[in-house]
N, C-alpha and C positions, 0 to 999 in steps of 0.2 A: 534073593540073590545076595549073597555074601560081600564082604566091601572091600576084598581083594579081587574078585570080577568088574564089581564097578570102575575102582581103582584102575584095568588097565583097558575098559571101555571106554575114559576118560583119556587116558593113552591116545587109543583108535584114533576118537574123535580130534585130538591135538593133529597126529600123523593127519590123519584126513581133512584137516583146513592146514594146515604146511603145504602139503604137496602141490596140490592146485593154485594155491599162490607164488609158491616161487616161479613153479610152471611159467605162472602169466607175466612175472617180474622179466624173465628170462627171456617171455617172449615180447618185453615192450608193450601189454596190453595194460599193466598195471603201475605206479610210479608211487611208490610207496616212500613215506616220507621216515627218513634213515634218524631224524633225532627220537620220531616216539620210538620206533623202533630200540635203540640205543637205551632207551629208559626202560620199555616194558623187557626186554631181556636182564638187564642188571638187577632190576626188580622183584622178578618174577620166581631168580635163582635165589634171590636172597630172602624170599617168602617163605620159599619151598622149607628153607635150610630152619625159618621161623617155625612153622608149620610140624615140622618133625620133632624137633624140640617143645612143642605145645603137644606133642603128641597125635598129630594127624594123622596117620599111619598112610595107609592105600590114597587115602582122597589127598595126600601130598603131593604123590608121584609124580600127577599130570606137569604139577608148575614145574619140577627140575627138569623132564623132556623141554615144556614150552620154554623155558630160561634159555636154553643154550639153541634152541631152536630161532629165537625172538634176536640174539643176535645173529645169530648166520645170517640172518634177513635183514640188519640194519649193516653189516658189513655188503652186501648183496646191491641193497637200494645206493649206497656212496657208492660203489663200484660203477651204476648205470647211471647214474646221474652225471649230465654234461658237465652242467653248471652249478656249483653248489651254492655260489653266492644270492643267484636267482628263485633258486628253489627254499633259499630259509633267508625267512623272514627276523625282525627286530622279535616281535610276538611270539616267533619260534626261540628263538634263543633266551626269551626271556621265561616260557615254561623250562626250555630246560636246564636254565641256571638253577630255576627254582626247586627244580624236582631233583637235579645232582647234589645242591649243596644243603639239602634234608636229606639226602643218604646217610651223611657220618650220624646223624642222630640217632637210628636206630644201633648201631653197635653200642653206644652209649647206656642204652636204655638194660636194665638187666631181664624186665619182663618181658615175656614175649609178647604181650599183648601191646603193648606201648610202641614196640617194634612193626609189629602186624598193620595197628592206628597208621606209623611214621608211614612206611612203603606202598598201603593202600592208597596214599594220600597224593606221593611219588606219583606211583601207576597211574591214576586218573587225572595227573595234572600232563602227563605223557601224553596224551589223548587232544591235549592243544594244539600242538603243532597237526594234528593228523586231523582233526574236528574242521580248523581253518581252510588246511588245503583241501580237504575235502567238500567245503562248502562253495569255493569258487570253483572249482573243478573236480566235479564227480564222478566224473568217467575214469579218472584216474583211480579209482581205490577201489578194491572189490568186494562184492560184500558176502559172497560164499564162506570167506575166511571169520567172517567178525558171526554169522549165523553159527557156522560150526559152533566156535568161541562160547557164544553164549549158550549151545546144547553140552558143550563139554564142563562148564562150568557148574551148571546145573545137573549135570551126575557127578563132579568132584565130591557137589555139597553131599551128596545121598551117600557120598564113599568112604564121607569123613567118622574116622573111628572114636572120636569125641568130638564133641561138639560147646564150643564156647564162643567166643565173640576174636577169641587171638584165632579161631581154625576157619569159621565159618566169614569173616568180613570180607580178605579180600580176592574169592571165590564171587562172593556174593555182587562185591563191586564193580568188578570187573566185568561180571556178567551183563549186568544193568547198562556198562557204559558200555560191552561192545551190540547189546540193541539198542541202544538209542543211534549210535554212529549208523546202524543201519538205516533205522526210521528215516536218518539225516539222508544219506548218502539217495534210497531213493528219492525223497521227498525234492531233495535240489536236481535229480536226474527229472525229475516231471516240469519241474519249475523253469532249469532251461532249455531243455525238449521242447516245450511251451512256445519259449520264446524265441526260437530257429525255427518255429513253421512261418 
C-alpha cells in the first residue's frame, strides 16, 4: 500500500473518532475537558507544519485535519461547560501554563527535531488536565475517540515518507498516551462501578 493511501486512511480514522465525539459532546453524554483540548489543537497544527518541513509527506496530513479539528472541540467543550471555574482545577491550569509557555520555544529552535522534542513534550503534558478529570469521573470521557486515536496514529507511523526521530516521535507519543488514557478511563469505570453496587 502506498503512503499516500495510508496517508488519507489515517485521514478516515481522525474523521471517524471526530464525529462520534462531538456527537456525544453535543449530546451531553460526554464533558470533555476544553484546556487539553486547547493544547492538543495548537500543538498538533504546529507538528504537522514541523513534520512537513522534516519532510513527512502523507503520514503528516492526519495532524493538520486533527489540529484544526482538536480546537473546534476545545471551543465546543467551553461552549457546554456551565461552569468553568468548577470544571478547571489549580493542576489544570498549572499543565497548561506549562504546556503554553514551551510553545515559544519551538519557533526558536531552527531544527525540526528540537521543535518536534518541544511540542511532543506540549502534547503530553495536555493530557493532564484530561488524565485528572478523567480519573475522578470517567463516565465523563469517551473512549471510542482516544481507540480511534491510537489506530490512526499507528498508520500515520506506517505513512511516514521518511522516517527519523523529528517525523516518527510525536505520532508515536501520542499514540501511547491516547492507550493508556484508555486503559485509565476503563479501569476507574470498573473501580467506581464497583463501588455504587
Amino acid at each position: 500500500m502506498n503512503k499516500e493511501m495510508l496517508g488519507l486512511i489515517a485521514i478516515a480514522l481522525t474523521v471517524t473518532g471526530f464525529l462520534p465525539y462531538v456527537t456525544a459532546i453535543l449530546r451531553s453524554r460526554i464533558k470533555p475537558h476544553a484546556l487539553s483540548w486547547m493544547i492538543w489543537g495548537a500543538v498538533t497544527f504546529i507538528v504537522f507544519t514541523a513534520q512537513l518541513q522534516a519532510g513527512g509527506g502523507a503520514g503528516a496530513w492526519t495532524n493538520g485535519v486533527s489540529g484544526l479539528l482538536s480546537l473546534s472541540i476545545a471551543v465546543l467543550a467551553f461552549s457546554k461547560s456551565r461552569n468553568h471555574k468548577d470544571a478547571i482545577t489549580r493542576a489544570d491550569w498549572f499543565f497548561f501554563t506549562a504546556a503554553f509557555s514551551s510553545l515559544p520555544l519551538w519557533y526558536f529552535t531552527a531544527d525540526p527535531l528540537w521543535a518536534v522534542v518541544i511540542l511532543t513534550t506540549v502534547d503530553v503534558l495536555g493530557f493532564g488536565p484530561t488524565i485528572r478529570k478523567a480519573y475522578h469521573r470517567p463516565h465523563e470521557e469517551g473512549t471510542f475517540f482516544f481507540v480511534a486515536f491510537t489506530a490512526r496514529n499507528a498508520v500515520a507511523l506506517l505513512a511516514l515518507e521518511q522516517y527519523s526521530l523529528a517525523t516518527v516521535l510525536f505520532p508515536a507519543a501520542t499514540g501511547i498516551a491516547c492507550a493508556a488514557l484508555v486503559v485509565l478511563v476503563g479501569w476507574r469505570r470498573q473501580v467506581v462501578g464497583a463501588a455504587t453496587r
